[in-house]
N, C-alpha and C positions, 0 to 999 in steps of 0.2 A: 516413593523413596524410603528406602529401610536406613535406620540410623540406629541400632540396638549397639553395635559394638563402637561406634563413635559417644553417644551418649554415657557409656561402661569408661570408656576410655578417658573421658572428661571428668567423670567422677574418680577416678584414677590420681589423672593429672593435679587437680585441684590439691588432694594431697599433701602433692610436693611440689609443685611451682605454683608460685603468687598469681592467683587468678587463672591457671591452668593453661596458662599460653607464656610463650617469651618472646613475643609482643602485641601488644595490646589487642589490638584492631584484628589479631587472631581469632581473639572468643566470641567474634560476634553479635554483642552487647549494643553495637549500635543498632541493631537491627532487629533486635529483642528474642536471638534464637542462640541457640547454643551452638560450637562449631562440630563441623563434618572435620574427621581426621583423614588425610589422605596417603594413600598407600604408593599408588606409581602415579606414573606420567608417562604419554606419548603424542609427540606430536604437539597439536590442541587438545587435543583430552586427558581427562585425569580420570582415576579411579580414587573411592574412598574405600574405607576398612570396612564398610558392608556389601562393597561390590557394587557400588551406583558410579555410570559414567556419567559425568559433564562436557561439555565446550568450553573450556577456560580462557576467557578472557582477563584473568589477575596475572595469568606470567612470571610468577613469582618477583608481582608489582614492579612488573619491566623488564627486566632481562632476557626472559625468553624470547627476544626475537624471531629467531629460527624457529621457538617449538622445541618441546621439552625432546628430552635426549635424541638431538641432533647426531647422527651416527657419527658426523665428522668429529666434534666435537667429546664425544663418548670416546673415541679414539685416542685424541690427544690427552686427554685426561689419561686414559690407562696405558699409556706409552711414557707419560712421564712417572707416574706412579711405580713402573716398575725400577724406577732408577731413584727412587727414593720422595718419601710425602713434605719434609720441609729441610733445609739445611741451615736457615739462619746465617747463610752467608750467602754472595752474589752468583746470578747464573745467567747465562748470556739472555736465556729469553725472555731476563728483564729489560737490557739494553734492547732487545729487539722491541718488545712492547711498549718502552718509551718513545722509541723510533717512531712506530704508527703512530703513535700518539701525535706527537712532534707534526709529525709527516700532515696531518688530517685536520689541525687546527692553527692556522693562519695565528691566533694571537698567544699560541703554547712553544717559547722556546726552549724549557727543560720543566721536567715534570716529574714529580716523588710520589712513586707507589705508597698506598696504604692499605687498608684493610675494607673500610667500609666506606660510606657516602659524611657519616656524620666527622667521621674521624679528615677528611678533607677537606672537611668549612673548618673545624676546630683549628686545622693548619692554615688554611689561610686568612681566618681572623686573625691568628696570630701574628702571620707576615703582615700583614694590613696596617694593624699596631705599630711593627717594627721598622719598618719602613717609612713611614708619616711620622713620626712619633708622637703620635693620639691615640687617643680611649676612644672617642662613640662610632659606633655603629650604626648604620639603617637599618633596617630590612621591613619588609613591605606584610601588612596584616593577611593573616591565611596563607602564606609561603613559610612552608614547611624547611629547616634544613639541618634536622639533624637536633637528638637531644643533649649537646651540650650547653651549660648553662646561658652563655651568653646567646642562646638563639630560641633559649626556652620561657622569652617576656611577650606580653600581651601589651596592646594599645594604653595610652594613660587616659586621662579627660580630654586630650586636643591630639589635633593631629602633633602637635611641636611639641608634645610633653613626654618625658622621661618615661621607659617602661618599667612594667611588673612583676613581678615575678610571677610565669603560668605553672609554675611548677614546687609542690614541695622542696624542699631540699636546695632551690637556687636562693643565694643570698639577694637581698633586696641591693646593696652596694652596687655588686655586679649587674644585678637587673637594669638601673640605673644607667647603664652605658650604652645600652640597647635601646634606638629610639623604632619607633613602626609609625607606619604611615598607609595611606590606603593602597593597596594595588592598582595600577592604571592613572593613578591622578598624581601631574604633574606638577599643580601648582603648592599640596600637599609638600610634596619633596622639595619645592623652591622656599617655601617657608623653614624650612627646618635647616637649609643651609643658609641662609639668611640670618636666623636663631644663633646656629652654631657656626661662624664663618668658617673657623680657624681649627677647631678640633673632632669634626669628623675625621676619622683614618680611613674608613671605607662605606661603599653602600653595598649590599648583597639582596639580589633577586632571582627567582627563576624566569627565564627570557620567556618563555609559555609557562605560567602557573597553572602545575600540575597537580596540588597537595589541597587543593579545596577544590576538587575538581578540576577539570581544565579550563583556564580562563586564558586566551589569547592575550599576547600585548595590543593596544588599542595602536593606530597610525602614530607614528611621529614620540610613543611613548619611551622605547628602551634607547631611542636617539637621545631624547632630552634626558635619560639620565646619564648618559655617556658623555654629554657635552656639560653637566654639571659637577661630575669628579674630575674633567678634566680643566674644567676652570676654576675648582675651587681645592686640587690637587690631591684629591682622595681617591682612593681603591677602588675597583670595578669589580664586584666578583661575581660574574654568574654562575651558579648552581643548575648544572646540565648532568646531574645526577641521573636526574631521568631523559631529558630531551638528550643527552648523548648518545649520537651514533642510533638512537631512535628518531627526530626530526630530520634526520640528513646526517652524510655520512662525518661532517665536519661539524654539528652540533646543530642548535637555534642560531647561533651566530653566524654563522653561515650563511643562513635565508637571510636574512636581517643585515647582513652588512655590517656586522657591529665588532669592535676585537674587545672584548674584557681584559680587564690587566693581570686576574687570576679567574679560573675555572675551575668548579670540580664536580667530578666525575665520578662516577659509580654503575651501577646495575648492569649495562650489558660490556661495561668497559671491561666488566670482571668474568664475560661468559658463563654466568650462572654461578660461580663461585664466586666466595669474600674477597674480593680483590677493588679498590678504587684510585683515584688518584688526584691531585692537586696540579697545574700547573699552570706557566706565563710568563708575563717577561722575566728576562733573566738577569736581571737588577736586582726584581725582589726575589724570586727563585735562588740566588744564592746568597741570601741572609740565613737558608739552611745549613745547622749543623751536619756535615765538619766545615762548611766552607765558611759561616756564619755562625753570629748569636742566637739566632735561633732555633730551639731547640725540639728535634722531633725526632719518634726513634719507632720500631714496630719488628718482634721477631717473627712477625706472618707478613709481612709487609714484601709485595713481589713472590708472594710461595708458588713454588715451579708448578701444583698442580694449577691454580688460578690463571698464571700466564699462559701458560699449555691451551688453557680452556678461551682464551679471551683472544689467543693468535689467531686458535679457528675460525672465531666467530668475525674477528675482522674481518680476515680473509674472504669470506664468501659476503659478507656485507661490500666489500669492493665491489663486486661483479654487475656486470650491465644490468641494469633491469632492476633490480631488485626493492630500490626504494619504490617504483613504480608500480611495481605487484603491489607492495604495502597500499600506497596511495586506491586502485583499483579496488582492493577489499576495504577498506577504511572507509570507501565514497559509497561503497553498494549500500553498506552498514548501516549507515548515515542515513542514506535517502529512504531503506528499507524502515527506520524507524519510525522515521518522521511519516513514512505514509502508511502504517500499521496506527500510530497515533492518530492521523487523520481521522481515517476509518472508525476510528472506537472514539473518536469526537474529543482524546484526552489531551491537555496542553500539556505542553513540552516543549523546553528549549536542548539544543542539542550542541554545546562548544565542542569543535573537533580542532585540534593538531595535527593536522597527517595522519599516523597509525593510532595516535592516542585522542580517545571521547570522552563526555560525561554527557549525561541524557539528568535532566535538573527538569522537575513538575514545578515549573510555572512557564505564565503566558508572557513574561517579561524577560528580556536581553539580562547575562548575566556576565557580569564586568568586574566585579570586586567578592570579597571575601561578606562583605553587609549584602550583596544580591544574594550571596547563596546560601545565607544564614536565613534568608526570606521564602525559598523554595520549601516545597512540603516533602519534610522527613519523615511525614507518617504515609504517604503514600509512597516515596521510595519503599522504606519497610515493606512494605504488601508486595509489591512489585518486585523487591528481590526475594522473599519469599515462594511468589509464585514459579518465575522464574529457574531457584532451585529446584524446586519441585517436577520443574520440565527439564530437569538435565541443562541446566545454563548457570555455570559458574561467574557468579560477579562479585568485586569489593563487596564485602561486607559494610559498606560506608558510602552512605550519601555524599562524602569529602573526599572520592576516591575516583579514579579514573578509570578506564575501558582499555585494555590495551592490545590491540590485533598484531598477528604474527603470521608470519610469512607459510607457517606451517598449518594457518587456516584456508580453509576452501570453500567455495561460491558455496557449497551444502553445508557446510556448516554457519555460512552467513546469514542464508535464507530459513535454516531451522531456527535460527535466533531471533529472525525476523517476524517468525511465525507466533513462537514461546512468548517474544515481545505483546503482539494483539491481542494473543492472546490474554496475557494477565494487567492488557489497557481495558479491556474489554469488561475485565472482570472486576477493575476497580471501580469503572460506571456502572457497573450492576447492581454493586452492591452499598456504591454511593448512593442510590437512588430508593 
């Protein structure tokens, strides 16, 4: 693998952006390398700026569904393009896109375009608030949703104690409002409503914990939190950021049975462009400005090329069959790892979603955000390393997920299967 003009490029970067990326988990630091910069995409593959290909399983961390420039989807893009790139004012293929939306989530009955994933918790903490009229918040340790202050606190001393601020710059005040509790454990979140009867406004989860890896909800888990805001009269907000229209074409709550009282949405909602969205009942969906006090506003918000780009991508995600391709490559995946791991005698656990994995070194079940703070990051490290080196594009992060697209194939699954034994093979070598 040549990395001369990636390496040039870094020292470039560094420069003039803080840390040589605009966002973090780009530079690779968890994994103690420096990053590859990349040039195109097609399909599953990528190419970098020295001419090396990969198998990309990152998707631009989910969206690519389909695989990188989807012809269809390339189309719409440059069809709308030619008729202009933003207007700042309303165009029908937003009412059409809230339509789908609408159309595909049983607990969405109007929904407000925005821009990003984080920019759509920020909105529906806000409604949460405004609607309850309470300050605290849940949300669950290692669920990620977005760096706005109130979602940027860390656990206290107990699970029922007030959080921290994880971040420069977030006021301790605001951190305060923000309680965390373990992922998966129920009786964790019955304590803390117990604590707080009266002034929770909401609890916010990912239905499949995506952002430390993928960690499944356990039986009977996102039931009991759905029977606990609705008896003690607090928000539901699932964060389907990433399981949107990735888990099923109607979300995680879909499989699950479950309606949220707000949802939000990002990655493939926006077909590879900046495009996400907030929606749900529409009680609190219209406490939005202009119909409401609450106030939210975005001049990229709905931009005709992101609609353009997220129509296609519905569209062909509708069609027979298609989550079931996902499912058939996701399972081959799956089993191929685990029996490559066999084979080289390396333990591994492997949490799969449907289309989204995380392959975690240890020989123990991994259920919370404390399991996979226990798993070996120094042998991830080696292993994604190796890895690159075979042409197999993974997160750069031990805390990051696997994400397969419709646009991979049995050879591409079974070469990753291979690259996999390969560099299991090579950590008991030289563990030894």
């Amino acid at each position: 693998m040549r990395k001369n003009l990636s390496d040039k490029l870094f020292e470039r970067a560094c420069r003039v952006i803080p840390g040589g990326v605009n966002s973090p988990v780009r530079a690779f630091r968890g994994v103690g390398l420096t990053p590859v910069f990349i040039d195109r995409a097609a399909g599953a593959h990528i190419w970098d700026i020295d001419g090396n290909e990969y198998i990309d399983y990152v998707g631009s961390w989910g969206p690519m569904i389909l695989g990188h420039a989807h012809p269809a989807v390339v189309e719409a893009v440059r069809q709308a393009a030619t008729k202009g790139t933003s207007f700042g004012a309303a165009t029908e293929n937003e009412v059409k896109l809230a339509e789908a939306v609408v159309s595909a989530f049983e607990s969405i009955e109007k929904v407000r375009l925005v821009s990003s994933g984080t920019e759509a918790v920020m909105t529906a903490i806000r409604l949460a608030r405004a609607f309850t009229g309470r300050d605290l918040l849940v949300k669950m340790d290692g669920c990620y949703h977005g760096h706005s202050d109130s979602m940027l606190v860390q656990a206290g001393s107990g699970v029922a104690e007030l959080g921290l601020p994880a971040s420069a710059g977030v006021p301790a005040d605001l951190a305060k409002k923000t309680i965390t509790v373990p992922y998966n454990d129920v009786q964790a979140l019955q304590t803390v409503f117990e604590k707080y009867p009266h002034q929770i406004a909401g609890v916010i989860v990912e239905p499949i914990a995506a952002n430390m890896g993928v960690v499944p909800p356990k039986d009977g888990y996102l039931q009991a939190i759905r029977q606990m805001c609705t008896e003690h009269k607090s928000v539901l907000i699932f964060d389907e950021v990433i399981t949107g229209f990735r888990a099923a074409y109607g979300g995680a709550q879909s499989l699950f049975h479950i309606s949220a009282d707000l949802t939000c949405l990002g990655k493939i909602v926006g077909g590879g462009l900046p495009c996400a969205a907030v929606g749900g009942r529409k009680e609190i969906m219209d406490l939005l400005a202009p119909l409401g006090p609450v106030y939210q506003a975005g001049t990229l918000s709905g931009n005709p090329l992101a609609t353009a780009a997220s129509l296609a991508v519905l569209e062909i995600l509708q069609k027979p069959g298609v989550y079931e391709q996902l499912e058939l490559l996701s399972a081959r995946l799956e089993k191929g790892l685990y029996e490559a791991a066999r084979k080289s005698r390396t333990a591994i656990q492997i949490n799969r979603a449907g289309s989204i994995l995380s392959v975690f070194f240890t020989d123990k079940p991994v259920n919370n955000f404390e399991d996979v703070q226990r798993c070996s990051s120094r042998l991830f490290k080696r292993f994604f390393a190796s890895m690159l080196q075979q042409g197999i594009y993974l997160a750069p992060s031990a805390y990051e997920a696997w994400f397969v697209s419709l646009a991979h194939t049995e050879r591409d699954i079974d070469r990753t299967i291979q690259a996999a034994y390969n560099a299991f093979t090579d950590l008991n070598t030289n563990e030894t």
